[in-house]
C-alpha positions in Angstrom: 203.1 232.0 25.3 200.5 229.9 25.8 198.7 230.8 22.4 201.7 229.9 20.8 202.9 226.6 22.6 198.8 225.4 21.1 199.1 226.7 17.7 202.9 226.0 17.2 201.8 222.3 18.8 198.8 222.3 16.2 196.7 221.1 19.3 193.8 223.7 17.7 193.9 221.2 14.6 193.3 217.7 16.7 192.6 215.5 13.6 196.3 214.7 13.0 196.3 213.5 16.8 193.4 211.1 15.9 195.3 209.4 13.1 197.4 208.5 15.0 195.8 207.6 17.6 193.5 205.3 15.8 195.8 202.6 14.6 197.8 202.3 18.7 194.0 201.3 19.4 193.7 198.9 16.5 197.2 197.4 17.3 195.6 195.9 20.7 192.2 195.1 19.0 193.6 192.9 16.4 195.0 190.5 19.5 190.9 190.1 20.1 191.6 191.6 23.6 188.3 193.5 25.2 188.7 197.2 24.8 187.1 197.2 29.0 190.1 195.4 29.5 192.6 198.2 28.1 191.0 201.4 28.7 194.0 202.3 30.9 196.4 201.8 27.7 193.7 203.7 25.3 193.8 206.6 27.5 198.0 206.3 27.7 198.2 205.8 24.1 196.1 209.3 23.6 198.7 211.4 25.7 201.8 210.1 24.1 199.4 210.9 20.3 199.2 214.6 21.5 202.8 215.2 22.9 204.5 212.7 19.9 202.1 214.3 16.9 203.1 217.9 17.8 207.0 217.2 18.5 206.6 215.7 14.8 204.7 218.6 13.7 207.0 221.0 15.1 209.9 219.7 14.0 208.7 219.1 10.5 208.2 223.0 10.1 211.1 224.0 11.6 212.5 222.2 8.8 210.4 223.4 6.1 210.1 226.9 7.2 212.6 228.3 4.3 209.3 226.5 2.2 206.7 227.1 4.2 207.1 230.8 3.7 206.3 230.2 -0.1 203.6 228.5 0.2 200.3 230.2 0.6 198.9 227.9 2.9 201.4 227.6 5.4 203.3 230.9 5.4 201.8 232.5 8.1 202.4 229.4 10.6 204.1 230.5 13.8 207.8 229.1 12.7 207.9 230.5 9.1 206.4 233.6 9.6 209.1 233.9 12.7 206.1 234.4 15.4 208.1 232.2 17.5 212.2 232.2 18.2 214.6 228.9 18.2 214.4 229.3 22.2 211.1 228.8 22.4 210.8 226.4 19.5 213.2 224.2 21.3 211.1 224.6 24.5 208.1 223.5 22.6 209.4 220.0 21.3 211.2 219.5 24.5 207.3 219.8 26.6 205.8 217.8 24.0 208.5 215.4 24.4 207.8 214.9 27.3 204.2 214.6 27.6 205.0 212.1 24.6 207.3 209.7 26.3 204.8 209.2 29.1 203.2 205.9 27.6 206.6 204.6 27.4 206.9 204.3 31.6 204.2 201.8 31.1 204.9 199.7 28.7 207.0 196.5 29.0 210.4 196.6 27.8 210.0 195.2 24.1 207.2 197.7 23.3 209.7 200.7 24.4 212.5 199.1 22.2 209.7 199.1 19.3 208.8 202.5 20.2 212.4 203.9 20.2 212.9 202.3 16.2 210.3 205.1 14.9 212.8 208.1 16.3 214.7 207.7 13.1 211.9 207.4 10.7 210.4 210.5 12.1 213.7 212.7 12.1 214.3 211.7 8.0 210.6 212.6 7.4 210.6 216.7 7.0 213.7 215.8 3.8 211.9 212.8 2.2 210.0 215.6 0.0 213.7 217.2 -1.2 214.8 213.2 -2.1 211.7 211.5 -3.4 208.2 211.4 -5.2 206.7 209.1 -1.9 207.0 211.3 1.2 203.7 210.6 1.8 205.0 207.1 1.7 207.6 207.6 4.3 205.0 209.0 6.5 202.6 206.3 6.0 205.2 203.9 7.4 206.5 205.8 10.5 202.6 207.5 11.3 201.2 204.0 11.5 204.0 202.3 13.6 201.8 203.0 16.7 199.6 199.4 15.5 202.9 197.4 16.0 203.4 199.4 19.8 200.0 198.5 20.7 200.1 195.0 19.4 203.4 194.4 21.0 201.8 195.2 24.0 199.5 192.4 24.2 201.0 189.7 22.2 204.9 190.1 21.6 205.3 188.2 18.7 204.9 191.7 16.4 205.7 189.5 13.1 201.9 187.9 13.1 200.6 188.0 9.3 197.3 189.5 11.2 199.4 192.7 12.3 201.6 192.8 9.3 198.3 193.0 6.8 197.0 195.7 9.1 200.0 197.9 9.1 200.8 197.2 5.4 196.7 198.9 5.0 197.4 201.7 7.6 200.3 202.9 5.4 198.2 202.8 2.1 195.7 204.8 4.5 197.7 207.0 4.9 199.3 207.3 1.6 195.7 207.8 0.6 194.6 211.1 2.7 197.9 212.6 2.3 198.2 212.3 -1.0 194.9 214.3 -0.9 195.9 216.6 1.5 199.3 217.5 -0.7 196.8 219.1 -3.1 196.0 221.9 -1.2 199.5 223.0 -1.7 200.5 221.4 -5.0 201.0 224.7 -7.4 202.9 225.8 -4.6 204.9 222.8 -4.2 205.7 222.6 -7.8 207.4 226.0 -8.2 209.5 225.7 -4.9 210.7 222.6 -6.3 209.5 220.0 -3.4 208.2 216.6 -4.3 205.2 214.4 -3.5 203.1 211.7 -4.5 200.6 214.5 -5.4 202.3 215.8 -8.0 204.0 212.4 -9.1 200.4 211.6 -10.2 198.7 214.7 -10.9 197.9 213.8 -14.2 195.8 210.4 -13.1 195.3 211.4 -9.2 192.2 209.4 -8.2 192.9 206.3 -9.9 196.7 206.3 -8.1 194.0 207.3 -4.8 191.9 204.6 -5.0 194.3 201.9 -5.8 195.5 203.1 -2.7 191.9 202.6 -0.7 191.2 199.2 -2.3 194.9 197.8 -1.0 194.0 199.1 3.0 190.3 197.4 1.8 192.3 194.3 1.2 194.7 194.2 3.7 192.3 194.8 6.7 189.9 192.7 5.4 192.5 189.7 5.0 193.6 190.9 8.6 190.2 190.6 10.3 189.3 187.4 8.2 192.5 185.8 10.1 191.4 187.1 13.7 187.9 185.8 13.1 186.1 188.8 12.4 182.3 188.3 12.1 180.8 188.5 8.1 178.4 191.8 9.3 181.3 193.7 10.4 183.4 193.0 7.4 180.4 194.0 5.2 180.2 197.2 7.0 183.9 198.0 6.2 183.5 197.6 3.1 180.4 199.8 2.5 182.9 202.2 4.6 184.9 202.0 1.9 182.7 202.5 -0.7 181.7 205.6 0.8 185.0 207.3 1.5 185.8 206.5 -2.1 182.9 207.5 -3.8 183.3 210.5 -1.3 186.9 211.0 -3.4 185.4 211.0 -6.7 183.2 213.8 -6.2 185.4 216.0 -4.3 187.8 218.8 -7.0 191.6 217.9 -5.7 191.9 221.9 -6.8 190.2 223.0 -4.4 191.8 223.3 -1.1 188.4 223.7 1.2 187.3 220.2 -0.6 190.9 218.5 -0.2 191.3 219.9 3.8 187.1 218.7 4.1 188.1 214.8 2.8 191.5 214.6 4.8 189.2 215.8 8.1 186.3 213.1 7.0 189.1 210.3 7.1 189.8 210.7 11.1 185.5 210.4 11.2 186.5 207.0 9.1 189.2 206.2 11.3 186.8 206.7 14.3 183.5 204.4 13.1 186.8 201.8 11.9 187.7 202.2 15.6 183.8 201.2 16.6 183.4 198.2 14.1 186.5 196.9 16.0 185.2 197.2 19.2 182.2 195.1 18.5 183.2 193.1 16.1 
């Protein structure tokens, strides 16, 4: 049971945790508050990114499952291949739920308001790729909303033009990696009939991927500029950036080890992001 609860959970495949993680951390940097000073919150914010990503994950393939078992990749995952029954895939979100919702006992009553506004994004998710070209959109936008949570926190006023830049970049992240990541599955994809922004520009991929990198560039740079940021830091985000996206134009987006290698390096990004903040 045990086995299954991790594997089901995808807590043996941590990286999605971290990107989400990453930007509840940012949200509380970006009010220039000491990270000594919230360590509590960081450590909060890390339990309700385990319990929250693998409700989300769960629920996401018991809602694919009739694709998943078409698609090489993910057709031996515990839902689709039927290693685990409704009973205890209803067991499993309710756990994770749980563990999830812990942050929420200690946050004031505006952030829990904020955090509640994500449920719906996150139950529409699993259908956006049966409706639209931009899931990966869609997920960029409810993935990221833990920067406005962890703002909130420390400075209520969630509509500053500092946080707004910031998320605005976190979803282009996003839509970056993903976009990537959707690849791995893409021939797949194509012949179920599903949609993504990986197949939407599969004839020009790299160009729609770094568009993509040089808006989050933008945006957190014109974020950090606002907050004060110190000229050495921004520098080294931007040599960051140079490097994931000279990183992307070496990698083959048809091959699936290279594609799951660069969506793994941008949670290492995400983490030396996290340390520039920190110090900055």
């Amino acid at each position: 049971m045990l086995k299954k609860f991790i594997t089901t959970s995808r807590y043996n495949k941590p990286h999605g945790i971290l990107l989400l993680y990453y930007p509840c951390i940012w949200g509380m940097l970006l009010t220039n508050t000491n990270i000594s000073d919230v360590v509590f919150l960081c450590i909060i914010f890390f339990v309700g990114a385990c319990g929250m990503r693998a409700a989300g994950c769960i629920w996401n393939d018991y809602n694919d499952r009739k694709f998943d078992k078409k698609v090489r990749r993910t057709r031996n995952r515990d839902i689709a291949s039927g290693k685990v029954k409704k009973k205890q895939i209803i067991f499993f979100i309710i756990i994770n739920l749980l563990l999830g919702s812990i942050p929420l006992f200690f946050f004031p009553k505006h952030s829990v308001l904020l955090s509640l506004c994500v449920i719906p994004l996150i139950l529409a998710y699993p259908f956006m790729k049966r409706v639209t070209w931009w899931p990966q959109l869609w997920l960029g936008i409810s993935y990221n909303w833990g920067i406005i949570i962890g703002f909130s926190i420390i400075n209520a006023d969630v509509f500053r033009i500092e946080m707004l830049l910031f998320y605005l970049g976190c979803v282009f992240w996003t839509l970056s990696y993903d976009t990537v990541y959707g690849f791995q599955d893409i021939i797949d994809d194509k012949k179920i009939g599903v949609k993504s922004t990986s197949i939407k520009f599969q004839n020009s991929p790299k160009r729609f991927i770094t568009l993509c990198y040089l808006l989050t560039c933008i945006l957190w740079l014109y974020s950090l500029i606002i907050i004060g940021t110190r000229i050495p830091f921004v520098f080294l985000i931007i040599i960051l950036f140079f490097i994931i996206i000279f990183k992307l134009l070496l990698i083959n987006l048809r091959n699936i080890r290279e594609c799951h290698n660069f969506f793994i390096s941008n949670s290492f990004f995400g983490f030396l992001i996290t340390i520039i903040l920190i110090y900055s």
